[in-house]
N, C-alpha and C positions, 0 to 999 in steps of 0.2 A: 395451342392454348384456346383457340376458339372450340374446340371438341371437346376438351376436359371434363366440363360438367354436363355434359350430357350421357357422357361415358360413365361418369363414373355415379350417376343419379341412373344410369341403365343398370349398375352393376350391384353397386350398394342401396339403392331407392333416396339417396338425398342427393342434394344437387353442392357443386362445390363455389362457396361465396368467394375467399382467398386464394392464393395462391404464393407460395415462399421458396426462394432457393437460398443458395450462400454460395459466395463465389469468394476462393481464393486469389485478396487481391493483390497477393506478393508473387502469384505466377499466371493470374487472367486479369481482363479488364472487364470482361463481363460483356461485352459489346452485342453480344445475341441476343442476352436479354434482354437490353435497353431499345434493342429495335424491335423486341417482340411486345415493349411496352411496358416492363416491370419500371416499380419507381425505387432507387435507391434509397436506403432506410439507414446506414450507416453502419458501424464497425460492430459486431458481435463482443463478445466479453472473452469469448474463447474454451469456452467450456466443450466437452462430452458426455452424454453419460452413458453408461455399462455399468448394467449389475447394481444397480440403487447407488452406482457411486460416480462422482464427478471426476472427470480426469481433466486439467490444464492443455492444451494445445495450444493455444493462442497468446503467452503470457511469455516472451523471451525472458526477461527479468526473474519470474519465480525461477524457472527451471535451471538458467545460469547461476543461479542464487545460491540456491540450493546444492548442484553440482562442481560449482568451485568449492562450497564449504566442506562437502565430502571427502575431493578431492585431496583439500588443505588437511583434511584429517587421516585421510590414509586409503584413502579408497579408488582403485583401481581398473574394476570393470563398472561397466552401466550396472550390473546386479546389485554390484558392492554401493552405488550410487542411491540407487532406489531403498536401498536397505538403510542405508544412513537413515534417508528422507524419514522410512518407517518406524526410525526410534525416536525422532525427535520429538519433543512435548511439545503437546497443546498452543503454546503459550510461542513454541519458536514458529511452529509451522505460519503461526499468525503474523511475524516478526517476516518471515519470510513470502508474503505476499499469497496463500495457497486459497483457496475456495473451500468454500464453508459449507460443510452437506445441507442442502434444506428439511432432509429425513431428521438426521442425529445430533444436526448444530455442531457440527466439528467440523475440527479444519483436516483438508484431506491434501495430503502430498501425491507428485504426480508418479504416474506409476513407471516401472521401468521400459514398457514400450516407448510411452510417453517421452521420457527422458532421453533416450537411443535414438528416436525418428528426429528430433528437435537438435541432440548435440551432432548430427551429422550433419546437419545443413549450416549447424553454427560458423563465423569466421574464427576457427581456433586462433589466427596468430593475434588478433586483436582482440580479443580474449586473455590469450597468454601475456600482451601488452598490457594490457590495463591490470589483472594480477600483477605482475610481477611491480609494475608501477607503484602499485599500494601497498606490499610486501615491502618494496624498499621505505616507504614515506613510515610506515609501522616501527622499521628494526633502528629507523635510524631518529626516531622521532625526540626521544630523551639526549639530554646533554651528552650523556655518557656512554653513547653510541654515535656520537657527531664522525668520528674516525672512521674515514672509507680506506680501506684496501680490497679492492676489489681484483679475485683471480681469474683469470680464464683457463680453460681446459676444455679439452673434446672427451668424447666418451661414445662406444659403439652400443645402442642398445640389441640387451640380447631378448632374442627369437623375435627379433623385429622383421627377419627379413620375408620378402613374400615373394609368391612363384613368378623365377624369372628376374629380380631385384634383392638387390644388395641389402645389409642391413643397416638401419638407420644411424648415421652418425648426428649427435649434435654438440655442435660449441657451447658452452654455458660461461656465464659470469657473476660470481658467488662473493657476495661478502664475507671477507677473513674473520671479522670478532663476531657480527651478527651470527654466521652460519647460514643466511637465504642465499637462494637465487635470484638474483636480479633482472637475467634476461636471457635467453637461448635461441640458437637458431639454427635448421637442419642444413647440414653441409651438402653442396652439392656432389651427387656419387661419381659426375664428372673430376673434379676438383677436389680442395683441399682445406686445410683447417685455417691456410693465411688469409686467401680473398675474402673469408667468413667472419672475421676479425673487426672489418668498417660495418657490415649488418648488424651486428652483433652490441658494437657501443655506441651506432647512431645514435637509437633512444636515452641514451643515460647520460647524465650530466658527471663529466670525469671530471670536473673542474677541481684542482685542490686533493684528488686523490691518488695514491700508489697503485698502480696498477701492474699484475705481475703474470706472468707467461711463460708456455717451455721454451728452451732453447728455438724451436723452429721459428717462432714468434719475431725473436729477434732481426725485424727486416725495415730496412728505411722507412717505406712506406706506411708500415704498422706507425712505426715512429713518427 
């Protein structure tokens, strides 16, 4: 730091007054810079740009947002994800928290890099908790879904499996009149679909409902 602006007043002919970095502060503490004397200036907004356009990085919230709504719609891979994003209108993207070009004054959805780098580091299961949590409060919310039967079943997903590991099984539990899912969880490839039965309805409030199971199901402890 002490060389910087003489270097770069050698290189370019002006001398350098500032100086700015960004430290990631969800995997550094920045600690080199603070002893090299930078003064802490606070949290960024979380933007990028590429190509005259803004990309989101920093906004857990839009890209969640956005990505559950896709998902809830039918959509499958990161592509399918981003492509949602890119039909939505005007009016949703804004609904949905996105950044506003300064160039064209529109709202711009995050792109599908964007989307992929961020849903990987996400906590899916508490993710998939909080959907599924709002999903039930939604199907059951009118008089005339008060009636829980709720059923459990496993299910093997196909060409889930990857080199070396089995394919993924998960327990689910689905409201009978609604038709949602309520809550899932991946069985372990040790094990089997009983011990997955207590993870599986910790979260939910059975109180007052039928709850229904295959034949394996049937074991004290479930009981």
């Amino acid at each position: 730091m002490r060389r910087l602006s003489a270097d770069w007043e050698a290189v370019y002919g002006h001398p350098i007054l500032i100086a700015e970095t960004f430290v990631d502060t969800s995997r550094f503490r920045g600690t080199c810079y603070k002893a090299a004397g930078f003064i802490p200036l606070g949290e960024t907004r979380g933007f990028r740009r590429n190509g005259g356009k803004y990309y989101l990085h920093g906004q857990p919230k839009t890209i969640l947002a956005i990505s559950v709504c896709a998902v809830l719609s039918g959509a499958k891979t990161y592509i399918a994800i981003a492509e949602w994003a890119a039909r939505c209108s005007q009016s949703m993207l804004a609904k949905l928290w996105c950044p506003k070009s300064n160039e064209t004054g529109k709202w711009v959805p995050p792109s599908e890099p964007t989307i992929r780098r961020f849903m990987g580091e996400a906590d899916a299961e508490s993710v998939d908790i909080t959907v599924d949590a709002w999903l039930e409060r939604e199907a059951t919310r009118s008089k005339r879904n008060k009636k829980r039967t709720i059923a459990i079943d496993g299910k093997t997903l196909k060409a889930s499996a990857r080199k070396g590991k089995k394919q993924v099984h998960l327990l689910s539990a689905f409201l009978h009149h609604q038709q949602v899912v309520i809550a899932r969880v991946q069985v372990d490839v040790k094990s089997n679909e009983i011990p997955a039965v207590k993870s599986l309805l910790k979260p939910l409030d059975i109180e007052g409902a039928v709850v229904t199971a295959d034949a394996m199901h049937t074991q004290k402890d479930t009981a």
